[in-house]
C-alpha positions as CSV (number, residue, x, y, z in Angstrom):
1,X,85.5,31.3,14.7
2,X,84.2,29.3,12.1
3,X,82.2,27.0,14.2
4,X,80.5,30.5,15.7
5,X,79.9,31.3,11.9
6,X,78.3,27.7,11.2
7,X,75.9,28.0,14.4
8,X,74.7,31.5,14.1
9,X,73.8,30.8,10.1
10,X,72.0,27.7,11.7
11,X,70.2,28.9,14.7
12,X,68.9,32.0,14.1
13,X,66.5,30.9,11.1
14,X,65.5,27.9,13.7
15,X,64.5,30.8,16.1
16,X,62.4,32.4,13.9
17,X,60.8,29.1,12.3
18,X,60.1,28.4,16.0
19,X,58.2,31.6,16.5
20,X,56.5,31.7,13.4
21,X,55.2,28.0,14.5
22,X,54.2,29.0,18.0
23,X,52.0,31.8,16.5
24,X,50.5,29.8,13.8
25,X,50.0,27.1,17.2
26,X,48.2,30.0,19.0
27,X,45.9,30.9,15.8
28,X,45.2,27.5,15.6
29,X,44.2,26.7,19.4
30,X,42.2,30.2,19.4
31,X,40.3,28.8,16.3
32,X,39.8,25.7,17.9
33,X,38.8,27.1,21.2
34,X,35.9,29.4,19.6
35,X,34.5,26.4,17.5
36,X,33.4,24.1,20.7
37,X,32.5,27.4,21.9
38,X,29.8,28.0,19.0
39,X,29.2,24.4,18.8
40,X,28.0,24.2,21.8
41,X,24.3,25.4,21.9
42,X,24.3,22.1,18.8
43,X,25.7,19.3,20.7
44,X,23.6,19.9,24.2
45,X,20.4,20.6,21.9
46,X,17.7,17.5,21.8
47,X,17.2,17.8,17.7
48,X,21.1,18.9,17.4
49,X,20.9,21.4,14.9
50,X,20.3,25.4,14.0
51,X,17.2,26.8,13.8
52,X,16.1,28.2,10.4
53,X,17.7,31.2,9.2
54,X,15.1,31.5,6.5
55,X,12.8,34.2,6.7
56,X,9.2,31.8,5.3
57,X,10.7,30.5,9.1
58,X,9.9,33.5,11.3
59,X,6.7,33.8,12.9
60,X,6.9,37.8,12.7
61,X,7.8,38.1,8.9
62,X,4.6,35.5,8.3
63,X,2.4,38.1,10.4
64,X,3.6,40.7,8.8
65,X,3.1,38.7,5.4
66,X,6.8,39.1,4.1
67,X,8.6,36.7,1.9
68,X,11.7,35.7,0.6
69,X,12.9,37.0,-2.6
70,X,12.3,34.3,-4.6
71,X,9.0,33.9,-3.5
72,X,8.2,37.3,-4.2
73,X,9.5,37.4,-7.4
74,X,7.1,34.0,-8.2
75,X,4.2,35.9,-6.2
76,X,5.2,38.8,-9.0
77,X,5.7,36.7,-11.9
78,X,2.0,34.9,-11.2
79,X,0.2,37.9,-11.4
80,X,2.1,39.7,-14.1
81,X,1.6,36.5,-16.4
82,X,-2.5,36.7,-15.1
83,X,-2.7,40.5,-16.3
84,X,-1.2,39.2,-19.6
85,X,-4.0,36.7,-19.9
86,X,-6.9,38.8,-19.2
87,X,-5.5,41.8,-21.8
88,X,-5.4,38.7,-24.6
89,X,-8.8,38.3,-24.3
């Protein structure tokens, strides 16, 4: 009876420290799996990298004549600081 006592307290925490591992195993392995998948348009590429995500990048956005935001916000500051020039004199 005692030994049935001893095993139970023992075992059934092992089961479930065995499942818990086999799921994080399986999050793991999924994770795994989808980063050679994404990886792969890099490695079989000649210049192995991304393209630019930046939008002074795109050939539409420069047709269309749009920036990034910071280079807006220079464009902006330029002629803001030009106006303030020609009203000092």
């Amino acid at each position: 009876m005692a030994y049935a006592c001893i095993c139970h307290f023992f075992l059934v925490p092992l089961r479930e420290i065995w499942n818990d591992m086999r799921t994080i195993g399986l999050a793991i392995g999924v994770l795994l799996v989808a980063m050679v998948l994404l990886s792969v348009g890099v490695i079989f590429r000649k210049d192995h990298s991304f393209r630019s995500q930046h939008i002074h990048e795109n050939k539409r956005m420069k047709q269309d004549g749009i920036h990034c935001a910071t280079a807006e916000d220079k464009l902006a500051r330029r002629k803001q600081s030009r106006k303030m020039r020609v009203n000092e004199m």
